[in-house]
NUVEXMI-864441 format. One line per field, with one value per residue: residue number from 1; residue in one letter; x, y, z of N, C-alpha, C in turn. Coordinates in Angstrom, 3 decimals, padded with zeros to 6 digits. Example, Ala and Ser with C-alpha at 12.3 -4.5 7.8 and 13.67 -1.06 7.14 Angstrom:
BEGIN
i c(1,2)
aa c(a,s)
n.x c(013.190,012.850)
n.y c(-005.690,-002.250)
n.z c(007.800,007.080)
ca.x c(012.300,013.670)
ca.y c(-004.500,-001.060)
ca.z c(007.800,007.140)
c.x c(013.200,012.900)
c.y c(-003.300,000.030)
c.z c(007.800,007.870)
This chain:
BEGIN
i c(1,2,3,4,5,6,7,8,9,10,11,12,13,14,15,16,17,18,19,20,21,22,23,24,25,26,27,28,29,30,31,32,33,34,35,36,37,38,39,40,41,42,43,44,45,46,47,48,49,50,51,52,53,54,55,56,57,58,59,60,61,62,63,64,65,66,67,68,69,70,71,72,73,74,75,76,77,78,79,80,81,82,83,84,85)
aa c(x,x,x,x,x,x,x,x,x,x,x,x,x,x,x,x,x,x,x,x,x,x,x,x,x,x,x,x,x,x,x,x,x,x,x,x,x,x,x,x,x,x,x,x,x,x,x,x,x,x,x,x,x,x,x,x,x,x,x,x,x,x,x,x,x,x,x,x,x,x,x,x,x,x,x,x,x,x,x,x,x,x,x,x,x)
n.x c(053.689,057.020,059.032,061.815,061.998,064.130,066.128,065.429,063.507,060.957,059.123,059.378,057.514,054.711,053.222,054.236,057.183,058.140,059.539,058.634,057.594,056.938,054.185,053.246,050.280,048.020,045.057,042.250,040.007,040.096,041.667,044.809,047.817,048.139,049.705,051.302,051.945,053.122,053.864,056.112,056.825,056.076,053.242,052.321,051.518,050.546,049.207,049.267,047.145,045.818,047.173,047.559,050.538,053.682,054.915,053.142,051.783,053.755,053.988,051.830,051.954,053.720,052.836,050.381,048.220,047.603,045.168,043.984,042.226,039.861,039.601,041.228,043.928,047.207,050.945,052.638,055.336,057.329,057.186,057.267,060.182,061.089,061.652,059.047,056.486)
n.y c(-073.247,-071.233,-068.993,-067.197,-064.705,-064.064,-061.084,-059.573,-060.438,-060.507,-057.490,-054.175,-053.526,-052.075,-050.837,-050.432,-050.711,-053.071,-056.389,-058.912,-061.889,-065.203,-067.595,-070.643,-072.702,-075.791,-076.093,-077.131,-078.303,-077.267,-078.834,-078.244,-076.582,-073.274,-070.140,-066.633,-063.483,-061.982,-059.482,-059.715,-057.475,-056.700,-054.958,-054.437,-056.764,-056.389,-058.230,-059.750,-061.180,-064.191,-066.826,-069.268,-069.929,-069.621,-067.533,-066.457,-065.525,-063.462,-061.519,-060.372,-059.058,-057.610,-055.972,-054.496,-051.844,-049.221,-047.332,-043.813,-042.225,-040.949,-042.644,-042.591,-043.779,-043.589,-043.788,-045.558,-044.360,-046.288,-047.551,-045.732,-045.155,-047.147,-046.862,-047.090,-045.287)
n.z c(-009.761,-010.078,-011.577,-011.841,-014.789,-017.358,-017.122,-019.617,-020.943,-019.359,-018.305,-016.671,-013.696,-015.017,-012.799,-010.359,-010.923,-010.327,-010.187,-012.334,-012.001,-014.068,-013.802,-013.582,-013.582,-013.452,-014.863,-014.298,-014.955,-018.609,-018.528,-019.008,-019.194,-018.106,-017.970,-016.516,-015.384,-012.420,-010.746,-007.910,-006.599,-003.057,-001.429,-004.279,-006.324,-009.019,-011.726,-014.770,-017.628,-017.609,-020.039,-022.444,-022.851,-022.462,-023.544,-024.832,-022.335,-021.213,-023.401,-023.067,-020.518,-021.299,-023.322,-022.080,-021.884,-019.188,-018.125,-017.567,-014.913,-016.213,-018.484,-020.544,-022.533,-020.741,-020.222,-018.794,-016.078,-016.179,-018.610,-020.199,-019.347,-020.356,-023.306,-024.280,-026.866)
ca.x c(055.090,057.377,060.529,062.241,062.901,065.221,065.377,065.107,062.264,059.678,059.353,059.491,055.397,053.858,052.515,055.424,058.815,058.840,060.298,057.918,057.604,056.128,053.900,052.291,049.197,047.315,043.412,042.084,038.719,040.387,043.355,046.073,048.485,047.934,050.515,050.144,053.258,052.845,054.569,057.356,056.868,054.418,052.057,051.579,051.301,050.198,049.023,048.998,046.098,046.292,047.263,047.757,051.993,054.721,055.420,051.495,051.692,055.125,053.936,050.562,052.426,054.738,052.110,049.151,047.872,047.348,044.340,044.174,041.074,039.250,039.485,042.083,045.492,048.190,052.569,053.134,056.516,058.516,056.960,058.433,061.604,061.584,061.183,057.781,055.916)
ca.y c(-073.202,-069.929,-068.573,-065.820,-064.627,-063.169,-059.766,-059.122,-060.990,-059.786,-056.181,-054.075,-053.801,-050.740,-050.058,-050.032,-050.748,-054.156,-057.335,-059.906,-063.673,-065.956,-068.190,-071.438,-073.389,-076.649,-075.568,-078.774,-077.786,-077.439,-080.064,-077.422,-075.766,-072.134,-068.913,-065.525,-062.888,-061.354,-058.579,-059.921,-056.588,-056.573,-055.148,-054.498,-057.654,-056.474,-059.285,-059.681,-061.752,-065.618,-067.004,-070.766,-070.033,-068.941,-067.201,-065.098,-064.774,-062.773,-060.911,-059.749,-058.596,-056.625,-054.889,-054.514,-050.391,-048.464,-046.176,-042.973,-042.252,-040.332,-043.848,-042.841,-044.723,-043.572,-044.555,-045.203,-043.986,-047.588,-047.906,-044.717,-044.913,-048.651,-046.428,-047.143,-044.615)
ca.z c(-010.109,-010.408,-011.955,-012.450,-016.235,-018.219,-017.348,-020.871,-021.574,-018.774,-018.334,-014.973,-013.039,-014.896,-011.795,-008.751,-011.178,-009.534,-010.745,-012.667,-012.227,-014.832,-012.755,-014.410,-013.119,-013.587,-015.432,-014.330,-016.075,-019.530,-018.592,-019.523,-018.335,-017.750,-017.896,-015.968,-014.794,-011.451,-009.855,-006.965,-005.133,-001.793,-001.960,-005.600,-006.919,-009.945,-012.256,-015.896,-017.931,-018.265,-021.162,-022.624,-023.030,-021.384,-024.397,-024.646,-021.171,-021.356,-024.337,-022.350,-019.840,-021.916,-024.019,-021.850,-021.616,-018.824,-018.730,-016.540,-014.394,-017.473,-019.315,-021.504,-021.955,-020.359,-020.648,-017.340,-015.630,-016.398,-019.901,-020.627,-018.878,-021.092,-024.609,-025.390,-027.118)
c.x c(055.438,058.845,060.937,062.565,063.612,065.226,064.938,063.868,060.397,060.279,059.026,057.911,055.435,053.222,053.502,056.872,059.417,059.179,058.963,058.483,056.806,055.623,052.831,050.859,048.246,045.839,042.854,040.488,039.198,041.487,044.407,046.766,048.819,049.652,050.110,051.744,052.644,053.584,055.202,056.983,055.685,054.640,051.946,050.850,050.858,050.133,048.564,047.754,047.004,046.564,047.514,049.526,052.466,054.391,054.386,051.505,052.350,054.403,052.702,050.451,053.362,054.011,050.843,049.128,047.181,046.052,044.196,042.618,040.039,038.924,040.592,042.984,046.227,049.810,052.890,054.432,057.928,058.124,057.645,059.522,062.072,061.561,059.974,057.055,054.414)
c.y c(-071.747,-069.988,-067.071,-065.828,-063.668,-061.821,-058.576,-059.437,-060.488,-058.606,-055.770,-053.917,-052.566,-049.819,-049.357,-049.908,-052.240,-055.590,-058.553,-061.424,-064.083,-067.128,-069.353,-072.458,-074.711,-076.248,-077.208,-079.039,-078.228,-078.728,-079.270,-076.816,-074.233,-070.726,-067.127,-064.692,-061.874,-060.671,-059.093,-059.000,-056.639,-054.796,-054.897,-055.458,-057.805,-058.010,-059.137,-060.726,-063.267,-066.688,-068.798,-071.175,-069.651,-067.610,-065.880,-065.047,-063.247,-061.533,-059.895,-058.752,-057.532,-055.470,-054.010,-052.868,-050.502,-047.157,-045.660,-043.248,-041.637,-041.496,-043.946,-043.052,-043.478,-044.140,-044.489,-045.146,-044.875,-047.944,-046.376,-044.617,-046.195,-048.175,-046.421,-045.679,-044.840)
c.z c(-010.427,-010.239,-012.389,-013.291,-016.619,-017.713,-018.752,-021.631,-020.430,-018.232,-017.327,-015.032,-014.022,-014.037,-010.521,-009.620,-010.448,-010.850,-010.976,-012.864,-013.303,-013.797,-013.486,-013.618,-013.634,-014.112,-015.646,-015.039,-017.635,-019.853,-019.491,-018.597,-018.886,-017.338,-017.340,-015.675,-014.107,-010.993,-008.511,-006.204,-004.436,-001.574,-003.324,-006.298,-007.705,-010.872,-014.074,-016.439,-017.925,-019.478,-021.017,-022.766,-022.463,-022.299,-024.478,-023.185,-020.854,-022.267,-023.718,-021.400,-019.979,-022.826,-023.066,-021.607,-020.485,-018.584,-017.499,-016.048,-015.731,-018.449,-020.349,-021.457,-021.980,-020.411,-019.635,-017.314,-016.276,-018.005,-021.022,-020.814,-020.040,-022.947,-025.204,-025.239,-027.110)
């Protein structure tokens, strides 16, 4: 299943500036249902971690760091342009 949210509530890719889906899934292992927000633009398709909510999915996706080749984090271009310090 997939929807587009808020644009206030998921934040642009960190990686391209593209537009994130929240995308939910069946975990027929645990019998739950599963949360994840993927990047819309091809090819990036960046992908955030999976979480058990919409809600920690969203949030995972909105915090997650960046780290340059050296290992150390980075503010990429759109996390900038979005105020974060």
């Amino acid at each position: 299943m997939e929807r587009q949210m808020n644009a206030d509530a998921v934040r642009r890719c960190p990686f391209c500036g593209g537009n994130g889906l929240i995308y939910s899934f069946d975990n027929i292992r645990d019998k739950r249902l599963e949360w994840f927000v993927q990047c819309y633009a091809i090819p990036c398709s960046g992908r955030g971690p999976i979480r058990v909510s919409e809600e920690e999915a969203i949030a995972a996706w909105n915090t997650r760091q960046l780290y340059g080749e050296d290992g150390i984090p980075v503010i990429s271009k759109v996390a900038a342009e979005d105020g974060i310090r």
